[in-house]
mmCIF file as Biopython writes it, N, C-alpha, C and O atoms, coordinates in Angstrom:
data_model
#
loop_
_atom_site.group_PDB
_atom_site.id
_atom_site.type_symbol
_atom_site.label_atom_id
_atom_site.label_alt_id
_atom_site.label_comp_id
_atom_site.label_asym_id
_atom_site.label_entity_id
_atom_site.label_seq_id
_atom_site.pdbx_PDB_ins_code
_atom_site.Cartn_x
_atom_site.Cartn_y
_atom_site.Cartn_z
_atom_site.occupancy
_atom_site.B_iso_or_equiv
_atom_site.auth_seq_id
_atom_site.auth_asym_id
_atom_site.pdbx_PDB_model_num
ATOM 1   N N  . UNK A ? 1  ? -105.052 -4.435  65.626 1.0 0.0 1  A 1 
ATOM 2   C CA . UNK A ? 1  ? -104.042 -4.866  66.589 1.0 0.0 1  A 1 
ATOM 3   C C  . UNK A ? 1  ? -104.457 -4.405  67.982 1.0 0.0 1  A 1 
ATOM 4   O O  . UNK A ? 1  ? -105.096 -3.369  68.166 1.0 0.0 1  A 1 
ATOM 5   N N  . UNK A ? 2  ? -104.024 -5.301  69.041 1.0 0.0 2  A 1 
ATOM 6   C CA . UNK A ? 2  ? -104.073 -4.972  70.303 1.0 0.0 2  A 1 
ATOM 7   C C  . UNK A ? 2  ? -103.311 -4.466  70.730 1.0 0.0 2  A 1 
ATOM 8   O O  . UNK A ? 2  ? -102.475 -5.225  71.220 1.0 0.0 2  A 1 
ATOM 9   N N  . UNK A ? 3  ? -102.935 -2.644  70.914 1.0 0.0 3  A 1 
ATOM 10  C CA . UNK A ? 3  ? -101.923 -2.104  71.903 1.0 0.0 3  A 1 
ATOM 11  C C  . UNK A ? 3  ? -101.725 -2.669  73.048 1.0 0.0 3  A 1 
ATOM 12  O O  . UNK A ? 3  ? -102.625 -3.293  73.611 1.0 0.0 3  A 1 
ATOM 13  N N  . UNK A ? 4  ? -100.354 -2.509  73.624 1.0 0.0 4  A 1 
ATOM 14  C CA . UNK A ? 4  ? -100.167 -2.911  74.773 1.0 0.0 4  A 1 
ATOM 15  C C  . UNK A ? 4  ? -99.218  -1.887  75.548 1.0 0.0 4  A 1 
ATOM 16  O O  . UNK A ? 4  ? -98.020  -1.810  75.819 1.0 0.0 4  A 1 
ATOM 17  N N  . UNK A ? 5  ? -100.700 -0.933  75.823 1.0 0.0 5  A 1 
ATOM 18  C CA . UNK A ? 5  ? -100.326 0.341   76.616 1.0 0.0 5  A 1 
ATOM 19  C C  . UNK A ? 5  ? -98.976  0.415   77.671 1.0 0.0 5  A 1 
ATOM 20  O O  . UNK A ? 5  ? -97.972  1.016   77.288 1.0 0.0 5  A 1 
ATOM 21  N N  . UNK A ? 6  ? -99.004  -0.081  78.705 1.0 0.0 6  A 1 
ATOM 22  C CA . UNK A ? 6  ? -98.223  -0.139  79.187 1.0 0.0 6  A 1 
ATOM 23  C C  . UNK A ? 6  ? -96.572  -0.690  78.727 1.0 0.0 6  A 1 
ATOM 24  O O  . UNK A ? 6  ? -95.538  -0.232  79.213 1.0 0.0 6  A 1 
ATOM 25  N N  . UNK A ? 7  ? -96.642  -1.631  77.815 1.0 0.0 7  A 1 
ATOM 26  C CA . UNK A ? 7  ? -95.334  -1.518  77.146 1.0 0.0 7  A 1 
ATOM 27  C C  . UNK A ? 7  ? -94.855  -0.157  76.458 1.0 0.0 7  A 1 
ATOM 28  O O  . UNK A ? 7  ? -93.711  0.296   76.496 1.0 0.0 7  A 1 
ATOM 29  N N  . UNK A ? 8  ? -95.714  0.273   75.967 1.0 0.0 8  A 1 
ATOM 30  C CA . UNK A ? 8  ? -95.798  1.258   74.975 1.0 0.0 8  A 1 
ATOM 31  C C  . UNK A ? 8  ? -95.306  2.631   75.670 1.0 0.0 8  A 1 
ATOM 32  O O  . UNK A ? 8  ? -94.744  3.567   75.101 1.0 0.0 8  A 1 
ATOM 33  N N  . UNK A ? 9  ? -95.761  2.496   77.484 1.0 0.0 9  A 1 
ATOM 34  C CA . UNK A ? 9  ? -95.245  3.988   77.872 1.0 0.0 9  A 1 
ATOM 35  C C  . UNK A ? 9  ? -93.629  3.551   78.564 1.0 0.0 9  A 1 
ATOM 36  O O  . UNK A ? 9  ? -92.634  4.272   78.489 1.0 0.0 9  A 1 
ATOM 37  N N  . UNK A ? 10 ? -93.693  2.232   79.214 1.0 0.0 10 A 1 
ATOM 38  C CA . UNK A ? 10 ? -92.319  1.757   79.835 1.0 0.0 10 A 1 
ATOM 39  C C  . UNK A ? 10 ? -90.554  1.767   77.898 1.0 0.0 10 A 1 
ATOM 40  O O  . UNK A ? 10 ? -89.422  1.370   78.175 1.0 0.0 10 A 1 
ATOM 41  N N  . UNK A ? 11 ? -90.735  2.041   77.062 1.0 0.0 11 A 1 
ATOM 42  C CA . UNK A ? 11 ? -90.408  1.959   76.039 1.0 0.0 11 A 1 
ATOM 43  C C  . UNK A ? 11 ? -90.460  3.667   75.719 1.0 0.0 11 A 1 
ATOM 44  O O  . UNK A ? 11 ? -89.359  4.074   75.346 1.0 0.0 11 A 1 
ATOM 45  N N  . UNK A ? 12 ? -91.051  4.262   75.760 1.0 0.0 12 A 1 
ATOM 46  C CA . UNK A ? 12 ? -91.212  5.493   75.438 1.0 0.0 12 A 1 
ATOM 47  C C  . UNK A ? 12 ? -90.271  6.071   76.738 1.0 0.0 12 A 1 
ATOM 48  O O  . UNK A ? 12 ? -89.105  6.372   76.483 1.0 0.0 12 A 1 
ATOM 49  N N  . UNK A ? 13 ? -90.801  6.233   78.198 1.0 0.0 13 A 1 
ATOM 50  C CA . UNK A ? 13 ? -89.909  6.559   78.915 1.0 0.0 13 A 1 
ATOM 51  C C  . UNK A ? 13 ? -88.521  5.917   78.958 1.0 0.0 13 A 1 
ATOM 52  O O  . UNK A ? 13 ? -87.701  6.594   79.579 1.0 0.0 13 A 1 
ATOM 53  N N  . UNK A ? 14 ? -88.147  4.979   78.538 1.0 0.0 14 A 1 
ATOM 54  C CA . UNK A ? 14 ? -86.924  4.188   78.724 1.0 0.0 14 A 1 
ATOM 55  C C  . UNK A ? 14 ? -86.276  5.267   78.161 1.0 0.0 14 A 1 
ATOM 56  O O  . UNK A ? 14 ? -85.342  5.830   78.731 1.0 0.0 14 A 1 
ATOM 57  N N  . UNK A ? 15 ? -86.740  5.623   76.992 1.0 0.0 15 A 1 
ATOM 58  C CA . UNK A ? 15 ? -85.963  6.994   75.769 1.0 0.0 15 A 1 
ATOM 59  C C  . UNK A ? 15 ? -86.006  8.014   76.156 1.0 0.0 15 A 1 
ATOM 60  O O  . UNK A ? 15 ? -85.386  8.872   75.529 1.0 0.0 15 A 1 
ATOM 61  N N  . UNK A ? 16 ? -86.546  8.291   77.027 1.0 0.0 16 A 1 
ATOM 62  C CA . UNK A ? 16 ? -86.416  9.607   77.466 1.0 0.0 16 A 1 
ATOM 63  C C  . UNK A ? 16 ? -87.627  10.470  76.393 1.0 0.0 16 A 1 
ATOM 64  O O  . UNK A ? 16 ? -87.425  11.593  75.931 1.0 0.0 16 A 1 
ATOM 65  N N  . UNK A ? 17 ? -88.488  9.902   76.227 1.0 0.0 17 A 1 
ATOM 66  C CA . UNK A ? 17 ? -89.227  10.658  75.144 1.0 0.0 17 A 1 
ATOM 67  C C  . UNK A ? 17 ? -90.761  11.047  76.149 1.0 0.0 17 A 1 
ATOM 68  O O  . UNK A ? 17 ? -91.409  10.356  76.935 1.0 0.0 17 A 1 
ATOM 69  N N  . UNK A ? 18 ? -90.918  12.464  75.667 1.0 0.0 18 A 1 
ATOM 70  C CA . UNK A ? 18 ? -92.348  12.743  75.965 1.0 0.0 18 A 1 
ATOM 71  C C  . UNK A ? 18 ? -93.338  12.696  75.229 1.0 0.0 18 A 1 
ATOM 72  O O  . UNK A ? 18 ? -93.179  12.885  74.023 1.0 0.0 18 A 1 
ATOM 73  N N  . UNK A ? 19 ? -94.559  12.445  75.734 1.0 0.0 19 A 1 
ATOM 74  C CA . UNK A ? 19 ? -95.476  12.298  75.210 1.0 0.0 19 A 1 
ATOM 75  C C  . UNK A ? 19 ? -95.571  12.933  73.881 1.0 0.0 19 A 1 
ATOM 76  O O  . UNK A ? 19 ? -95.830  12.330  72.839 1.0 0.0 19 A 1 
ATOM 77  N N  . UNK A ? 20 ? -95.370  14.045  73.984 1.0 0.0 20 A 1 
ATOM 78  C CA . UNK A ? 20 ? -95.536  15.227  72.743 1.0 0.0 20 A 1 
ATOM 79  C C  . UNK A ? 20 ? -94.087  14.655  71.832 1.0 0.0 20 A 1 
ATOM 80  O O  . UNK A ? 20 ? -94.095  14.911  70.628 1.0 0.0 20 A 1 
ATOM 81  N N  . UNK A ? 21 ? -93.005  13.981  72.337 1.0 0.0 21 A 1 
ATOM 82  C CA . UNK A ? 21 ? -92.083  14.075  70.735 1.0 0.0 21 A 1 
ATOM 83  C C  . UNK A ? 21 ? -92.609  12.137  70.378 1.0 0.0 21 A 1 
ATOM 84  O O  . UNK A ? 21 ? -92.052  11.415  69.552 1.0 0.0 21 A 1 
ATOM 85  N N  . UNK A ? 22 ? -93.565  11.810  71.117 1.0 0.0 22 A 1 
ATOM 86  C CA . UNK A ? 22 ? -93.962  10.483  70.043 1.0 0.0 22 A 1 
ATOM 87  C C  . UNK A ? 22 ? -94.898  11.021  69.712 1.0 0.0 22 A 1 
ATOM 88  O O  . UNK A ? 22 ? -95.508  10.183  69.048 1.0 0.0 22 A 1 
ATOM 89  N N  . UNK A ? 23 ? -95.870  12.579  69.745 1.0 0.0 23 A 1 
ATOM 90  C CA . UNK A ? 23 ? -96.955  12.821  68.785 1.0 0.0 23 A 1 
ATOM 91  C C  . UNK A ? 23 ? -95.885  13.383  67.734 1.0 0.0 23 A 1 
ATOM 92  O O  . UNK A ? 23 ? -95.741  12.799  66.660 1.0 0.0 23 A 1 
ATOM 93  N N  . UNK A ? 24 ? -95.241  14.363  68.007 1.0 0.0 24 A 1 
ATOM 94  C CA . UNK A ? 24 ? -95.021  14.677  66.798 1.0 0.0 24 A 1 
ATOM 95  C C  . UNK A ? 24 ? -93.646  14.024  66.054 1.0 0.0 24 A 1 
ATOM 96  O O  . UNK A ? 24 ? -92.888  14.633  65.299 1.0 0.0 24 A 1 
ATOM 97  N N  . UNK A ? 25 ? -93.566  12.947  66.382 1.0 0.0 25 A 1 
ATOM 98  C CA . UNK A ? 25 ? -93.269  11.926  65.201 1.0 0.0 25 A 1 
ATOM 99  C C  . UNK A ? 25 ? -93.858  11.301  64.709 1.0 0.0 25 A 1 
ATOM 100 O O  . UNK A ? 25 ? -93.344  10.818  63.699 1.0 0.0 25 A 1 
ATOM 101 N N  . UNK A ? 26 ? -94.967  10.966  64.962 1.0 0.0 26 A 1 
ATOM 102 C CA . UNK A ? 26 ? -96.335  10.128  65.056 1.0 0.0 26 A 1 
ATOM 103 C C  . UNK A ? 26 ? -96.949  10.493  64.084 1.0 0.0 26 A 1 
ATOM 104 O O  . UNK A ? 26 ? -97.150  9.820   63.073 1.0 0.0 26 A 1 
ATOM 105 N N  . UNK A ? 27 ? -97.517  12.236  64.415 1.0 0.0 27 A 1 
ATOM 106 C CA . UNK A ? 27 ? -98.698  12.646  64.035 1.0 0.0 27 A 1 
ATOM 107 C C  . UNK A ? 27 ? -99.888  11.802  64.168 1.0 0.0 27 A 1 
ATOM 108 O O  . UNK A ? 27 ? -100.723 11.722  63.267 1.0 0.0 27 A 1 
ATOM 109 N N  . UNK A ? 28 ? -99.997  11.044  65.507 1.0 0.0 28 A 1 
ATOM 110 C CA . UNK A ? 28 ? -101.080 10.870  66.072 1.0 0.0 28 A 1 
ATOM 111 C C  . UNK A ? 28 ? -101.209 11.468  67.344 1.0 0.0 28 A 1 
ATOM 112 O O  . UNK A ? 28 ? -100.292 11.533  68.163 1.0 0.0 28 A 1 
ATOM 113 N N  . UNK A ? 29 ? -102.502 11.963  67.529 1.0 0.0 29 A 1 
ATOM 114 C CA . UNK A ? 29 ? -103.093 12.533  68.833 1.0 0.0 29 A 1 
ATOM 115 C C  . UNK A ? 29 ? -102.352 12.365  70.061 1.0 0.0 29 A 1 
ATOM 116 O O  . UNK A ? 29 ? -102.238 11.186  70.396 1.0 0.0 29 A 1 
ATOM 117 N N  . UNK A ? 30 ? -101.726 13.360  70.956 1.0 0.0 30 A 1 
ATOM 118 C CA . UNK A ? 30 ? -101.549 13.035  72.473 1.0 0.0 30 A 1 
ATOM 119 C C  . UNK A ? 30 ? -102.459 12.615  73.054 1.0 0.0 30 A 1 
ATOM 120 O O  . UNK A ? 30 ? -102.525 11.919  74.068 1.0 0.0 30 A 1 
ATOM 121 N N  . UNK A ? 31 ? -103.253 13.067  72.367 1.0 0.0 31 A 1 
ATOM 122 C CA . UNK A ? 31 ? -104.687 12.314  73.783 1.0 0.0 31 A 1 
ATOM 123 C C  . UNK A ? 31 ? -105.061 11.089  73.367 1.0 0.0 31 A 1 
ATOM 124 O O  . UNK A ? 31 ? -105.238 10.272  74.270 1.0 0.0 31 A 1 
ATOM 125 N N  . UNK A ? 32 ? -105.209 10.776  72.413 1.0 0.0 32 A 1 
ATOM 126 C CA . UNK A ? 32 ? -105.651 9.331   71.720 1.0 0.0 32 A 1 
ATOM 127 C C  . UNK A ? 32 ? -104.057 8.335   72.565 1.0 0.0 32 A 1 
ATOM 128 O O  . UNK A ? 32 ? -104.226 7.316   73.235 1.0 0.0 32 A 1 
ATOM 129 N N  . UNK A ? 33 ? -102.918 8.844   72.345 1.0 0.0 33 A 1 
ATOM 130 C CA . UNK A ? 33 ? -101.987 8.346   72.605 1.0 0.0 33 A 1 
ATOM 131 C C  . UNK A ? 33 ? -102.021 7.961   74.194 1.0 0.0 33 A 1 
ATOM 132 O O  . UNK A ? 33 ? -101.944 6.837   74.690 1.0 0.0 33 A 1 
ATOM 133 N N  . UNK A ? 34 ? -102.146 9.095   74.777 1.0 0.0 34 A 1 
ATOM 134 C CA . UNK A ? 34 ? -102.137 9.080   76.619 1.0 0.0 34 A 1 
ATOM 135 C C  . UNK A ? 34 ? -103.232 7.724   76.581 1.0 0.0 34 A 1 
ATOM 136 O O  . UNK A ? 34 ? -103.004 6.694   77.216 1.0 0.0 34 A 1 
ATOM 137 N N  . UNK A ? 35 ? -104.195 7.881   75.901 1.0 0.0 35 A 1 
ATOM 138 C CA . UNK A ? 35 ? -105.312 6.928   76.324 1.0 0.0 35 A 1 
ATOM 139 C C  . UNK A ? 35 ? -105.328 5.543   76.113 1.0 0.0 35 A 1 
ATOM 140 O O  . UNK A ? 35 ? -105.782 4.617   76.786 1.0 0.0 35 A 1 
ATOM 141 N N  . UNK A ? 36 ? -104.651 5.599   74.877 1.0 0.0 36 A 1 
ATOM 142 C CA . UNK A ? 36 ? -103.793 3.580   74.457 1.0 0.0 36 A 1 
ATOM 143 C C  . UNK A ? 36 ? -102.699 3.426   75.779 1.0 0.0 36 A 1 
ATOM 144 O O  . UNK A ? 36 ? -102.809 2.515   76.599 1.0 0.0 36 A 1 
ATOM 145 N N  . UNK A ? 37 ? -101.895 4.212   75.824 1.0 0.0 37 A 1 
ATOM 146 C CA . UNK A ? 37 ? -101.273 3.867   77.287 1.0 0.0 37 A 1 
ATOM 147 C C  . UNK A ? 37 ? -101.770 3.714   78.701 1.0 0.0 37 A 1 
ATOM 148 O O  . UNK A ? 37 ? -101.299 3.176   79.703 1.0 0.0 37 A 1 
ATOM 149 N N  . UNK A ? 38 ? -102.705 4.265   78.483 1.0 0.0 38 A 1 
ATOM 150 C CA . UNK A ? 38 ? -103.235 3.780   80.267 1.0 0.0 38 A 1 
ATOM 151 C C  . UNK A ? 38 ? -104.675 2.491   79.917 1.0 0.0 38 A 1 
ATOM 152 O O  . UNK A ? 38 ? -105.632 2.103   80.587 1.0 0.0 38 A 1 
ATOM 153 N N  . UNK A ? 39 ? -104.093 2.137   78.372 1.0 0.0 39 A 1 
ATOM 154 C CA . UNK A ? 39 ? -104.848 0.897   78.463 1.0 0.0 39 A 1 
ATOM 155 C C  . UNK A ? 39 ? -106.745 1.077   78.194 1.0 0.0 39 A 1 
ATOM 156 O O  . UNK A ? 39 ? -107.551 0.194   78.489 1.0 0.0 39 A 1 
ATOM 157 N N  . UNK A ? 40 ? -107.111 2.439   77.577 1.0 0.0 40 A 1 
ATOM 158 C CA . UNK A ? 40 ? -108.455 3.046   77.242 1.0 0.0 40 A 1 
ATOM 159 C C  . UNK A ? 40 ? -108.818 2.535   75.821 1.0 0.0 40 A 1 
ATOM 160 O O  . UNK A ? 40 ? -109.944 2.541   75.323 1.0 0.0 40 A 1 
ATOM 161 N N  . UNK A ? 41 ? -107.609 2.071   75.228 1.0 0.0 41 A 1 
ATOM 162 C CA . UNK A ? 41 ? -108.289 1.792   73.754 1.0 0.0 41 A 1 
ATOM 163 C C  . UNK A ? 41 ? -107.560 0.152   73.199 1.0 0.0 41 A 1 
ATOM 164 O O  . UNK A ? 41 ? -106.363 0.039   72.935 1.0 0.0 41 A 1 
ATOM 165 N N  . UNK A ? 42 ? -108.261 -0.653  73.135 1.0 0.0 42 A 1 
ATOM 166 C CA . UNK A ? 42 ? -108.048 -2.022  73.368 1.0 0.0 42 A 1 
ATOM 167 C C  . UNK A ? 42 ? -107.460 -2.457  71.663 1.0 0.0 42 A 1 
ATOM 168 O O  . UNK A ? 42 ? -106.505 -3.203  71.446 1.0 0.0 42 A 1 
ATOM 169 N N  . UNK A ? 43 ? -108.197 -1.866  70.740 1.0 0.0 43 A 1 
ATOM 170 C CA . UNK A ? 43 ? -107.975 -1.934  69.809 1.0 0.0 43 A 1 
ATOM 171 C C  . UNK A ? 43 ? -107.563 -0.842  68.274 1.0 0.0 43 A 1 
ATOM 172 O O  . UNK A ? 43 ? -108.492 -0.056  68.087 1.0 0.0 43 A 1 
ATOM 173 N N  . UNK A ? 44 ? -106.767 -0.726  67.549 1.0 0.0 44 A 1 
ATOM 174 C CA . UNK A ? 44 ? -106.022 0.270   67.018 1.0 0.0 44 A 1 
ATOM 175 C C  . UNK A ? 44 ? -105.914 0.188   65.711 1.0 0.0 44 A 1 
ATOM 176 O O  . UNK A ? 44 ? -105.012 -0.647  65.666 1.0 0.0 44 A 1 
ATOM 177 N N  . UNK A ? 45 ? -106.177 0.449   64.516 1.0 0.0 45 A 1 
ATOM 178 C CA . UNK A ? 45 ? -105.427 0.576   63.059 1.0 0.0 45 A 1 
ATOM 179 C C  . UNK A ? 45 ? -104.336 -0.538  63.320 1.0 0.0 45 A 1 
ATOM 180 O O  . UNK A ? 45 ? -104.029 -0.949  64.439 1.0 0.0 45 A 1 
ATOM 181 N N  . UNK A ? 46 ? -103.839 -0.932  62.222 1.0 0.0 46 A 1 
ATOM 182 C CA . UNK A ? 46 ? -102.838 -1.909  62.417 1.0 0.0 46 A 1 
ATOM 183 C C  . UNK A ? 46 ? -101.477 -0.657  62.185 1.0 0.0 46 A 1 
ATOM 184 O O  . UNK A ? 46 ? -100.414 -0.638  62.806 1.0 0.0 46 A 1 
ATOM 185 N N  . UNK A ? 47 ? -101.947 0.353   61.058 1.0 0.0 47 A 1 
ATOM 186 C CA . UNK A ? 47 ? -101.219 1.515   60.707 1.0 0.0 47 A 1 
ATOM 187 C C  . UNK A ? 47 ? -100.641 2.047   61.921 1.0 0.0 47 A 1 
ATOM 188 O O  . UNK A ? 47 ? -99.414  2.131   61.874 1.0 0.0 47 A 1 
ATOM 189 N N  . UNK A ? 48 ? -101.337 2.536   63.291 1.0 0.0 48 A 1 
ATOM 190 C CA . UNK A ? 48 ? -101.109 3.627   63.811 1.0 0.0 48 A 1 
ATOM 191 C C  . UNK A ? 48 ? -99.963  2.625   64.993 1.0 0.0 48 A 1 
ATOM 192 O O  . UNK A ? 48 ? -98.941  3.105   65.483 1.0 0.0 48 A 1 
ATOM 193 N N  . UNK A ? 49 ? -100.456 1.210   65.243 1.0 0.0 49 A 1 
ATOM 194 C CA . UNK A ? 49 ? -99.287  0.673   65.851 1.0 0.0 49 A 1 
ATOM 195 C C  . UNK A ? 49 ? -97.879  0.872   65.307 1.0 0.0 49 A 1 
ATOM 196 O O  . UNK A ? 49 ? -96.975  1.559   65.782 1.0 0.0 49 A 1 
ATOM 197 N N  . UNK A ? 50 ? -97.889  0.082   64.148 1.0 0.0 50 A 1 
ATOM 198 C CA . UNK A ? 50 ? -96.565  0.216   63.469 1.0 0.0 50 A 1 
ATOM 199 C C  . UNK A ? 50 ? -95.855  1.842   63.488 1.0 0.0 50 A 1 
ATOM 200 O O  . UNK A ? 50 ? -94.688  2.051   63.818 1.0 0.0 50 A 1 
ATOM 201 N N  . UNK A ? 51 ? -96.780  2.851   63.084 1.0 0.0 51 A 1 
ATOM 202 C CA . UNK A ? 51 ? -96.043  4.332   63.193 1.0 0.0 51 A 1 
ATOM 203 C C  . UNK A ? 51 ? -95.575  4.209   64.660 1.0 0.0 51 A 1 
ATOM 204 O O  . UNK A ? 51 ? -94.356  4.384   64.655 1.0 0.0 51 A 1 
ATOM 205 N N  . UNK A ? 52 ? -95.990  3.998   65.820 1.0 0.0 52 A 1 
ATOM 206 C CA . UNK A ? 52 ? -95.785  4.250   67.279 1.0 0.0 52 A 1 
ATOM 207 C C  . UNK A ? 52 ? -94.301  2.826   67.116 1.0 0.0 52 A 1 
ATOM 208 O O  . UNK A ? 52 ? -93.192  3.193   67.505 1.0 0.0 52 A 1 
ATOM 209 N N  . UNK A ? 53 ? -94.392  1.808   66.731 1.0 0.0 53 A 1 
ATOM 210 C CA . UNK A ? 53 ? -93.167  1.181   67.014 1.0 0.0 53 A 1 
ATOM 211 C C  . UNK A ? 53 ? -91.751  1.914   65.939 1.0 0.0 53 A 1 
ATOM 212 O O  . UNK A ? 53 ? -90.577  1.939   66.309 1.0 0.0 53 A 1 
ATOM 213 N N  . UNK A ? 54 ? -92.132  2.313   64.934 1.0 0.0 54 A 1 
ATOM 214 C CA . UNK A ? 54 ? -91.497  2.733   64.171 1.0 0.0 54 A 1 
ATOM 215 C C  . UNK A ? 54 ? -90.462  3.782   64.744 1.0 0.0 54 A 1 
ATOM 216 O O  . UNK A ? 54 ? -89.237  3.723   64.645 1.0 0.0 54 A 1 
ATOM 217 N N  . UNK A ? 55 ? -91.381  4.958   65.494 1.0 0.0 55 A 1 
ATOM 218 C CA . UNK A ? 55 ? -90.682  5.852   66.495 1.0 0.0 55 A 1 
ATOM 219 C C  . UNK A ? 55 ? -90.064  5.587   67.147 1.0 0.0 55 A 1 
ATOM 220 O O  . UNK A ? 55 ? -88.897  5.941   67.311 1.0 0.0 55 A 1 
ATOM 221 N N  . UNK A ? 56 ? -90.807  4.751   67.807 1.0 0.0 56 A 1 
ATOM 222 C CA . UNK A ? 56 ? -89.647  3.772   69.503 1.0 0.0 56 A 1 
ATOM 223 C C  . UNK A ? 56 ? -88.601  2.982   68.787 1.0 0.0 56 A 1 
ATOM 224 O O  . UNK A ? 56 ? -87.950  2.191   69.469 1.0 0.0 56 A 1 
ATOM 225 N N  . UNK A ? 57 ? -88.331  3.086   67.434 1.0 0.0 57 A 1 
ATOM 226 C CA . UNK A ? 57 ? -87.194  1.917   66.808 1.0 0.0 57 A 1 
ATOM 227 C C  . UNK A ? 57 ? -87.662  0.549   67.684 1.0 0.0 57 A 1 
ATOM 228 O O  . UNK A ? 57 ? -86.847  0.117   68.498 1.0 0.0 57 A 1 
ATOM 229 N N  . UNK A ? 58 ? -88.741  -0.023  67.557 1.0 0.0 58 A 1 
ATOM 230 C CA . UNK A ? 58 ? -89.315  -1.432  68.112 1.0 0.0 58 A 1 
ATOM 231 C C  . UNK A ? 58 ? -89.875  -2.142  66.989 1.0 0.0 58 A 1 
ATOM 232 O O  . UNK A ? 58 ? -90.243  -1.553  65.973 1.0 0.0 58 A 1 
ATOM 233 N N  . UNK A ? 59 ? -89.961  -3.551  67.162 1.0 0.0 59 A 1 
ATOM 234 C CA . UNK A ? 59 ? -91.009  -4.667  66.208 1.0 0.0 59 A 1 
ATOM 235 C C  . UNK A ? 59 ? -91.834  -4.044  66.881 1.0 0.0 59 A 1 
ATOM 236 O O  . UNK A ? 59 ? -91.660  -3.595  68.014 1.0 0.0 59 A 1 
ATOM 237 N N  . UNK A ? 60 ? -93.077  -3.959  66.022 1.0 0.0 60 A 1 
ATOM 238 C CA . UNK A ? 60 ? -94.623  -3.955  66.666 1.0 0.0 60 A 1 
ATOM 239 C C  . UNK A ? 60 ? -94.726  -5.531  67.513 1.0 0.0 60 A 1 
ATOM 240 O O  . UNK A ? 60 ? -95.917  -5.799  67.674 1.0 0.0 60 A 1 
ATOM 241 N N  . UNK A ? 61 ? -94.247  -6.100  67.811 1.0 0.0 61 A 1 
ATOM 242 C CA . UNK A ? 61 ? -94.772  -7.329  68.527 1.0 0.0 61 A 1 
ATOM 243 C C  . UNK A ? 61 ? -94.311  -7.248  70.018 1.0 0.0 61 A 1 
ATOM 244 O O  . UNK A ? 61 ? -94.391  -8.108  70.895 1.0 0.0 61 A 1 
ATOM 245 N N  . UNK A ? 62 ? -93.732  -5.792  70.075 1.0 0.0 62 A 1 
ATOM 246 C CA . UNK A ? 62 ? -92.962  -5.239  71.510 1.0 0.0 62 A 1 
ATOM 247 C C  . UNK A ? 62 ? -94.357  -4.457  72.009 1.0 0.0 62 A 1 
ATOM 248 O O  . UNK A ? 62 ? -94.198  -3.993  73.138 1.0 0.0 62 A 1 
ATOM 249 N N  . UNK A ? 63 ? -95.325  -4.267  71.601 1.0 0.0 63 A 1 
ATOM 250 C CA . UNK A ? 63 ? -95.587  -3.332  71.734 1.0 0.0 63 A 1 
ATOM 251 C C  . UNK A ? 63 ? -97.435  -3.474  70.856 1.0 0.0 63 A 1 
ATOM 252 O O  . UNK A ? 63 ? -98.173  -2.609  70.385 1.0 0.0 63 A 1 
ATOM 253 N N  . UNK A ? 64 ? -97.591  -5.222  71.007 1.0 0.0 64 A 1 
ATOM 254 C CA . UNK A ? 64 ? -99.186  -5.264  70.930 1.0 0.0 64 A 1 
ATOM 255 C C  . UNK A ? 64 ? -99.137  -6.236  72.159 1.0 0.0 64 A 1 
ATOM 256 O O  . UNK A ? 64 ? -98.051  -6.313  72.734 1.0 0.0 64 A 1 
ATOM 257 N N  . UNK A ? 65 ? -100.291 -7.066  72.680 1.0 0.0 65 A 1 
ATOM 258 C CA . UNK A ? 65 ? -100.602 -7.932  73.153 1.0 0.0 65 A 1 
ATOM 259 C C  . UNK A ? 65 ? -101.356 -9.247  72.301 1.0 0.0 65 A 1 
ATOM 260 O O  . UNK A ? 65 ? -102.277 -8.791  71.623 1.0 0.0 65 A 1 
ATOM 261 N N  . UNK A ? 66 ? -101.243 -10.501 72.173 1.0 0.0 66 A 1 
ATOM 262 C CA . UNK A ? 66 ? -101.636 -11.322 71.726 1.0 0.0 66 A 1 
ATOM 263 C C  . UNK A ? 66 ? -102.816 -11.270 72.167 1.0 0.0 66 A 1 
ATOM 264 O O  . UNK A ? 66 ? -103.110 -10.968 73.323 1.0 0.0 66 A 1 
ATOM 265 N N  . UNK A ? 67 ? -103.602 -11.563 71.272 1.0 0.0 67 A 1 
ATOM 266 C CA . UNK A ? 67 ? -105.189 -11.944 71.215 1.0 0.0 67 A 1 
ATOM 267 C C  . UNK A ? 67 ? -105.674 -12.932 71.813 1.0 0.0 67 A 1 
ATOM 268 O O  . UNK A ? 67 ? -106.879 -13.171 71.734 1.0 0.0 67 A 1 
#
C-alpha cells in the first residue's frame, strides 16, 4: 500500500495524538512512523497501514494514496 503521509499526520493531530501514543498503539517504530509522514517511505506492508488506521479509528482508504 501507498501511505499517504500527510493524511496520516493531519488525522493523528486532529486527535490530539502524539507521535509516541500512535507508536505505542501501533508497536511500530516512531521513526519509521515520523518518516511515512513526511512522505520518506512511499510504500508499506499492507499490515502496518491497516494497524495505523485501526488506531486513528479510520478505513485505510483515509489514509493510502491511489496508485
Amino acid at each position: 500500500m501507498t501511505p499517504d503521509g500527510p493524511a496520516i499526520r493531519r488525522i493523528r493531530k486532529a486527535q490530539n495524538m502524539s507521535l509516541r501514543a500512535l507508536q505505542q498503539q501501533t508497536g511500530i517504530d516512531r521513526g519509521y512512523l515520523s518518516r511515512m509522514e513526511r512522505g520518506l517511505i512511499r510504500r508499506s506492508a499492507d499490515h502496518r497501514v491497516r494497524t495505523i488506521a485501526d488506531a486513528l479509528h479510520v478505513k485505510p482508504a483515509a489514509i493510502t494514496q491511489e496508485e
